[in-house]
C-alpha positions in Angstrom: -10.3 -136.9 65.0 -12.2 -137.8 61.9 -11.0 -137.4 58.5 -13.9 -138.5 55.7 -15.0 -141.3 58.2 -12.2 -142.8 58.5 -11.7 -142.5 62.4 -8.0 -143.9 63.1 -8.6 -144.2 67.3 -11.6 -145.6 67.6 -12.9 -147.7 64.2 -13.0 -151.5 64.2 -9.0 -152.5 63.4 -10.0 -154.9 60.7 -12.3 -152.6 58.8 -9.4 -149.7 59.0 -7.1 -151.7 57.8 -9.5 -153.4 54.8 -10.6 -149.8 53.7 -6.6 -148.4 53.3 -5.4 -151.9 51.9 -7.8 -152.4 48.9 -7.0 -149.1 47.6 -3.4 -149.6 48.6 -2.7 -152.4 47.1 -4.5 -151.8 43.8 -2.8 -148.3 43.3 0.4 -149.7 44.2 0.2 -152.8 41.9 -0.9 -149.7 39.3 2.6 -148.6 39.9 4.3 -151.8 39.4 2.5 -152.2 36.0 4.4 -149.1 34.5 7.6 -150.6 34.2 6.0 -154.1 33.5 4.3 -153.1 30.8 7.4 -151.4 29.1 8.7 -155.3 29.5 5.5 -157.0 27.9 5.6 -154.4 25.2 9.6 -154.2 24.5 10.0 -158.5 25.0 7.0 -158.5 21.5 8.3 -155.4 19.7 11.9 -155.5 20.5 12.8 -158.6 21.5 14.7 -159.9 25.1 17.9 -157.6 24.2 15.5 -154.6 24.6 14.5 -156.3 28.0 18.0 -156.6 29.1 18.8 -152.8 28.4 15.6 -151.9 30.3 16.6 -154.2 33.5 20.2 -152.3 33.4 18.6 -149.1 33.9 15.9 -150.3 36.7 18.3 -149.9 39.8 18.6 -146.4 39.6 15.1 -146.1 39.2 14.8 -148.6 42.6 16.7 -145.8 44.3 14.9 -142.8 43.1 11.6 -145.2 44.2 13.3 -145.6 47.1 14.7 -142.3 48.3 10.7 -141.5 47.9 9.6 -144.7 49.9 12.3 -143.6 52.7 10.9 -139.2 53.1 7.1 -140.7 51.8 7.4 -143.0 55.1 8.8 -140.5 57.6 7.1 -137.4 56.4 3.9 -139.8 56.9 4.7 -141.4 60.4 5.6 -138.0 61.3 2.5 -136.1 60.3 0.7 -139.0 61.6 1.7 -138.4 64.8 1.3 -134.7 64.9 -2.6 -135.2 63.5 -3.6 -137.2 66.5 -2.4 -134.5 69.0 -4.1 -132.0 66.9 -0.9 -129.8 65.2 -2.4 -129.4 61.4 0.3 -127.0 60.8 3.0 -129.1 62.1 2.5 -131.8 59.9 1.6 -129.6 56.7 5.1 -127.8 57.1 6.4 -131.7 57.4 5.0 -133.0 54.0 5.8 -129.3 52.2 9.2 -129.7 53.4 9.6 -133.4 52.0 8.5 -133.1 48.5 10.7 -130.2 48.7 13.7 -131.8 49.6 13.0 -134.8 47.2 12.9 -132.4 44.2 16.4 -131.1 45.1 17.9 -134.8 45.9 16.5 -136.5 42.2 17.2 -133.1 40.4 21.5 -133.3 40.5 21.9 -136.7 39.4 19.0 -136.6 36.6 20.9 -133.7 35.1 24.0 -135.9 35.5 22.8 -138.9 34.1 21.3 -136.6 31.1 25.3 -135.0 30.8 26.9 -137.9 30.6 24.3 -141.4 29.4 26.9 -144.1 28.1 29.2 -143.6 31.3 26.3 -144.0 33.5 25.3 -147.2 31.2 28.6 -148.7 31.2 29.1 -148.1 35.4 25.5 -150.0 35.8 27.1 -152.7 33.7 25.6 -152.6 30.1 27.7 -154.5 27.8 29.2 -152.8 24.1 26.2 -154.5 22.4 23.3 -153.6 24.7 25.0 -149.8 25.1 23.0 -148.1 22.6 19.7 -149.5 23.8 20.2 -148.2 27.4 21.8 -144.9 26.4 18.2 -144.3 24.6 16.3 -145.4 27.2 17.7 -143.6 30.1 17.9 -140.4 28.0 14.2 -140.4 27.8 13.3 -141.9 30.9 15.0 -139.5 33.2 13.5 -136.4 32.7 10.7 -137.7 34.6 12.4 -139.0 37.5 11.1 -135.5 39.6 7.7 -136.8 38.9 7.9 -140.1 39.7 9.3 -138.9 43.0 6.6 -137.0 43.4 4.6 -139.4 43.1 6.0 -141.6 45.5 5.9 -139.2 48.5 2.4 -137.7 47.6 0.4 -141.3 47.9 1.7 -141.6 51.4 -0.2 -138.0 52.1 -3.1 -138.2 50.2 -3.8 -141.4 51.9 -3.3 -139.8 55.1 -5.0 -137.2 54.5 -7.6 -139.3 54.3 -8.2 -140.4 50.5 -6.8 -143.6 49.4 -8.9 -143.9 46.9 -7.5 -140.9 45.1 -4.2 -142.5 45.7 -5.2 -145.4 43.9 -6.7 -143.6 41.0 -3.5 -141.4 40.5 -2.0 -144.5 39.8 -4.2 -146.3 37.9 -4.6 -143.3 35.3 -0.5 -143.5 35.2 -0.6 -147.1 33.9 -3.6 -146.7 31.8 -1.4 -143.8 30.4 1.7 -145.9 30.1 -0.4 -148.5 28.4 -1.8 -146.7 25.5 1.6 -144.5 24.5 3.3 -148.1 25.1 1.6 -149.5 21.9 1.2 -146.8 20.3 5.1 -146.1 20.0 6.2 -149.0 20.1 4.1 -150.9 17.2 2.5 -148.1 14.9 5.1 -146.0 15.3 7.8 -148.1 15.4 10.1 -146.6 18.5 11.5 -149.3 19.8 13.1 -149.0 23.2 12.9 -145.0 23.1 9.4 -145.1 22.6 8.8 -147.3 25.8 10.9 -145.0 27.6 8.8 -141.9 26.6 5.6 -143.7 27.3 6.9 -144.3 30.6 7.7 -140.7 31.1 4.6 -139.3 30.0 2.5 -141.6 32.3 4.8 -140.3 35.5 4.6 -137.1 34.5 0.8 -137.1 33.9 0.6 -138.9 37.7 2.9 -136.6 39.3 0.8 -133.6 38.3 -2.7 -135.1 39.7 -1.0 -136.0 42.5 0.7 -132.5 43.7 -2.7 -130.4 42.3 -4.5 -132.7 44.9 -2.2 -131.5 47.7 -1.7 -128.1 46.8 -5.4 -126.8 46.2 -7.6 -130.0 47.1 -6.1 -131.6 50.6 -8.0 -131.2 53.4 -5.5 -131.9 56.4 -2.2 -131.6 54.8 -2.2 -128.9 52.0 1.0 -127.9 51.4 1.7 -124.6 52.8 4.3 -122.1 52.0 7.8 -122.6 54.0 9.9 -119.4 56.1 14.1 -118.7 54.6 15.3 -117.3 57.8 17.9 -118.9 59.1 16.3 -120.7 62.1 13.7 -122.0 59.5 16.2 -123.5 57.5 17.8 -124.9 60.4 14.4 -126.3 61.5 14.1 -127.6 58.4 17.2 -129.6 58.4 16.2 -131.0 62.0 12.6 -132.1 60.5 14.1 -133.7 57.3 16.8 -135.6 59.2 14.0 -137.3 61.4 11.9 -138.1 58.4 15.2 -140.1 56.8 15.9 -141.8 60.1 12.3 -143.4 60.4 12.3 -144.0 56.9 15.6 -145.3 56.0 14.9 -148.4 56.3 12.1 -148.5 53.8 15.4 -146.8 51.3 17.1 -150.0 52.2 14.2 -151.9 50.9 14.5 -150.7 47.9 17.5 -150.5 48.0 17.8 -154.4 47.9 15.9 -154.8 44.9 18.5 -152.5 43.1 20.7 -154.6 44.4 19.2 -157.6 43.8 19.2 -156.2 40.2 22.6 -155.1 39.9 24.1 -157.8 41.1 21.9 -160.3 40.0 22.8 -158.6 36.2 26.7 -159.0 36.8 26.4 -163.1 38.0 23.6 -164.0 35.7 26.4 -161.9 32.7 29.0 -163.8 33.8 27.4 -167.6 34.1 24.9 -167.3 31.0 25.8 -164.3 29.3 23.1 -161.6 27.5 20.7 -164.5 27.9 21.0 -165.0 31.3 20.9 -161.2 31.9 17.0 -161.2 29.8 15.9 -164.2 31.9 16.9 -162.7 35.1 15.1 -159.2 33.8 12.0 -161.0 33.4 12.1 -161.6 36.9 13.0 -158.7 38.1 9.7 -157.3 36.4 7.6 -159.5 38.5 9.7 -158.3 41.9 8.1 -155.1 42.3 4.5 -156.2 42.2 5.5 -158.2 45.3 7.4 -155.8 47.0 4.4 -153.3 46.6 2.7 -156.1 47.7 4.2 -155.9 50.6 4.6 -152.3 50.7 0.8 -151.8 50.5 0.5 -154.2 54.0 3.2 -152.1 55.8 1.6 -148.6 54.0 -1.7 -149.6 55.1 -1.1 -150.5 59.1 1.2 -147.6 59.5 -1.5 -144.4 59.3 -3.3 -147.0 61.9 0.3 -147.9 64.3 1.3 -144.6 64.4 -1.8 -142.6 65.0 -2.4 -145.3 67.9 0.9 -144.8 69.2 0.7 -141.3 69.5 -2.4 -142.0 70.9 -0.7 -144.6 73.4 -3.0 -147.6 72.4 -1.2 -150.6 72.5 -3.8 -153.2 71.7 -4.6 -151.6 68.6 -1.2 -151.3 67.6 -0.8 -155.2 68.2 -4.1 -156.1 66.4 -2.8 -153.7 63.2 0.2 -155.9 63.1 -1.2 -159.3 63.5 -3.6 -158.7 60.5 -0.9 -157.3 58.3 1.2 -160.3 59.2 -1.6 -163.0 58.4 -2.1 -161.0 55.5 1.6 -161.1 54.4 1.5 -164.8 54.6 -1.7 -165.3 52.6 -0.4 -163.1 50.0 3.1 -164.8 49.6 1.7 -168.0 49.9 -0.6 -167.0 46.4 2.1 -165.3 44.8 4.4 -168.6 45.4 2.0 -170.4 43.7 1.3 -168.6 41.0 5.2 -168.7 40.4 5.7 -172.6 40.8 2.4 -173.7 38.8 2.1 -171.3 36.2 5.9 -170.2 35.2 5.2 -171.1 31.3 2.2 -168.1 31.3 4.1 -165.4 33.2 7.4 -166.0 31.0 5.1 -165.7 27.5 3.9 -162.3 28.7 7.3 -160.7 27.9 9.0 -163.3 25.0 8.3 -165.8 23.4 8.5 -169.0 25.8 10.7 -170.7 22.6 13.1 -168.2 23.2 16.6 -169.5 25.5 16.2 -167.1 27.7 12.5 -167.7 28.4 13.7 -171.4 29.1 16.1 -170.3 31.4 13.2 -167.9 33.2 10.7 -171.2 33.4 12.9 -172.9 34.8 14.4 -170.7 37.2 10.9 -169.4 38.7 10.3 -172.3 41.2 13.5 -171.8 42.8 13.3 -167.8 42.9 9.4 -167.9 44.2 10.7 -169.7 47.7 11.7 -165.8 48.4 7.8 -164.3 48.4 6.4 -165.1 51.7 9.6 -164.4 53.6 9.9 -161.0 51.7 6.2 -160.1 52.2 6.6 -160.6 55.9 10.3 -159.1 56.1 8.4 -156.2 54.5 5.6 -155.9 57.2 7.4 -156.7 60.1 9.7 -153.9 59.5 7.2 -151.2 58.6 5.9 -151.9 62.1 8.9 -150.6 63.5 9.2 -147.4 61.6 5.7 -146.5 62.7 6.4 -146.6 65.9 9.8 -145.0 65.5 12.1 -147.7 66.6 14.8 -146.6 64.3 17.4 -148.7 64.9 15.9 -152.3 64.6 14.1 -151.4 61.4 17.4 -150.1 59.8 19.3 -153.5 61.2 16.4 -155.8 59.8 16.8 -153.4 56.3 20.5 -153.6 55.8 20.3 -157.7 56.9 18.0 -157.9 53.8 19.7 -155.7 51.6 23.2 -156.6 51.9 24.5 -158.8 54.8 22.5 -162.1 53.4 22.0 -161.1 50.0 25.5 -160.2 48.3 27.3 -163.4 49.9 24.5 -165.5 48.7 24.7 -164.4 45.3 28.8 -165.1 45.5 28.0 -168.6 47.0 25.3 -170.5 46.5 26.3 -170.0 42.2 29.4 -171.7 43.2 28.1 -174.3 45.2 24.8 -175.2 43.2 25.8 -174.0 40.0 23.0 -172.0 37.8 20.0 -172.9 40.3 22.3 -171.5 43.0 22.1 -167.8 41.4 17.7 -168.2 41.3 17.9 -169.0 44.7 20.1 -166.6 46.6 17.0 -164.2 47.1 15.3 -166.8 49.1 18.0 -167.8 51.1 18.7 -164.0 52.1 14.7 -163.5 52.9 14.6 -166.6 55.1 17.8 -165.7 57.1 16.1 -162.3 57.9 12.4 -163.8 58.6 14.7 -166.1 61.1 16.5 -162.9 62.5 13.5 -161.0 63.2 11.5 -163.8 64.8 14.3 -164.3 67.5 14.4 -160.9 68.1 10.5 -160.3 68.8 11.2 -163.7 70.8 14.0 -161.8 72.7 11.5 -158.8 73.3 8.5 -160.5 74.9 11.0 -162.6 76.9 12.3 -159.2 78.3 9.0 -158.1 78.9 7.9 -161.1 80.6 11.1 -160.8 83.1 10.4 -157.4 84.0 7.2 -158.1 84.7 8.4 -160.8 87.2 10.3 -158.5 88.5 8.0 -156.3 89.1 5.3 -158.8 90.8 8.1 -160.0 92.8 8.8 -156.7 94.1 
């Protein structure tokens, strides 16, 4: 089946997965730059307290990413799947039903978070001083929380459908967007931290509208298509959703474990180096997403390939996907490390002034934090191979490893035992531990394969 040239079954592996990646990556490095560029604008017009609010606020906004990441992923490996046996209607019901769905999920806390802003600042760990600068900045940030969810699901579809350059353009226009009203409110007219907030909203918002006119009047293969309130629907409806979240999941978890990276990363750095610490840390944490989406754009760009393969039952196309988004992990880590470890000093000054005490605690902190970006690239990858070809349970396991099992006790120990250094490290540490995990385990596989195999011959 071709859609726009692009013919998943039968195209050169390599020139596939080139002509979804460059797109990809660009449009998800777009997406990166939204929240960035509230840091570079916020660290010269505000100052690194304004920085500190913003990183307080980010982990929600990780979950909301990520609740989109997790439906985006199934709906995707889902429809996928259905496209390369021929059900159009199946998999249009399946994307309809996930933007849906993701409307209703981000819709009760936003109103929530709108209700009641300095509880919500002071349960994501804002201290008295900070409080009024992240009260102000999620009160104008989360109205647009539906459309960055939007968003998120919709450039999983659209790429499928067979258009990744139109995903990359809806999120290039979002950060040219962002950019602009970022300088305009913030130096002109003088907004400070609320004005970087509404910058950011109007940008989503703008995105999220281009992105759900494509699919409701422009998509070719997956227009979304009006949905049945019987009963059996419904309960059809719930069986479809519950499938997407299982194969996703795992990509929720991913995101998950830069929220808490965040979060926790906020209340150690707090409690060893104070505000300061907290500013340093945020500076960081604004470089993290470009190389999770990094990442994200290897994994988004091998899985339309995996899974339409797999449903196709074409192994050796599957394997060839994943070696090249592997190498490619690698490569990119290995440039990202570098940039990182040789150039700390540039990528500091973007946000505050590098005379500053928390930019001194950034530059020198960077090395240490950087050993993390090939392992989390890979990590990244090697999971999204499993969710495209629905192994649930191993992607989930490698997920919750990453986010939780080797992170939090790393942050708790290697702060005791190496004091300061210890805290920039802890990332790495829990990336390596997981690369380690998952190598073993595909060891473990081809082993069993090998003895069956025996077996078999034997027989």
């Amino acid at each position: 089946m071709k859609r726009d040239a692009i013919d998943l079954g039968t195209l050169n592996v390599f020139t596939l997965f080139r002509k979804y990646f460059i797109p990809t990556l660009f449009g998800m490095l777009s997406m990166s730059a939204v929240t960035a560029l509230d840091g570079i604008f916020v660290g010269h017009g505000v100052g690194s307290d304004g920085i500190a609010a913003i990183n307080i606020c980010i982990p929600l906004l990780m979950l909301v990413i990520g609740t989109g990441l997790m439906i985006g992923a199934g709906c995707s490996v889902v429809a996928s799947i259905q496209l390369s046996r021929g059900k159009n209607k199946s998999a249009r019901l399946n994307v309809t039903q996930a933007l849906l769905f993701v409307t209703i999920v981000v819709l009760v806390p936003s109103v929530l978070i709108m209700i009641y802003p300095e509880s919500t600042a002071k349960m994501l760990g804002s201290s008295e001083y900070l409080l009024p600068m992240v009260t102000d900045y999620l009160l104008w940030f989360v109205p647009s929380w539906i459309f960055e969810i939007w968003i998120t699901v919709a450039l999983f579809v659209i790429r499928l459908d067979g258009s990744p350059k139109l995903a990359m353009l809806c999120s290039i226009i979002t950060a040219v967007i962002n950019l602009i009203l970022d300088w305009l409110f913030i130096f002109p007219l003088g907004w400070g931290i609320m004005g970087a907030a509404l910058a950011t909203s109007i940008s989503i918002v703008a995105g999220g509208l281009i992105a759900i006119v494509y699919l409701l009047f422009y998509a070719r293969h997956l227009r979304l298509c009006p949905l049945k309130w019987s009963y059996k629907s419904l309960c059809l409806s719930i069986r479809n959703l519950s499938y997407q979240c299982r194969i996703g999941f795992s990509v929720l978890l991913g995101e998950a474990t830069l929220a808490v990276l965040m979060f926790v990363g906020n209340q150690v750095f707090m409690h060893y180096l104070g505000d300061n610490g907290v500013s340093a840390f945020g500076i960081a944490c604004y470089y993290i997403p470009f190389v999770f989406m990094v990442g994200n754009a290897i994994a988004q760009s091998t899985q339309p390939i995996i899974s339409y393969n797999f449903g196709l039952g074409y192994k050796n196309r599957m394997i060839e996907a994943e070696r090249i988004a592997l190498l490619t992990s690698v490569v990119c880590g290995l440039i990202v490390t570098l940039a990182f470890t040789v150039y700390p000093n540039v990528l500091v000054g973007l946000f505050v002034s590098t005379e500053s005490e928390a930019a001194q605690i950034a530059v020198k902190g960077f090395p240490y934090f950087s050993a993390a970006f090939v392992f989390f690239i890979v990590n990244i990858a090697a999971i999204g191979y499993f969710q495209s070809v629905e192994r649930i349970k191993p992607a989930t396991f490698f997920a919750l490893l990453r986010g939780a099992v080797f992170l939090i006790p790393s942050f708790i120990l290697l702060p005791e035992l190496l004091g300061v250094s210890g805290i920039w490290l802890a990332l790495p540490l829990s990336e390596i531990l997981t690369t380690i995990v998952i190598l073993l385990f595909f060891l473990s596989q081809r082993y069993k394969a090998q003895d069956s195999m025996s077996e078999y011959i034997g027989k």
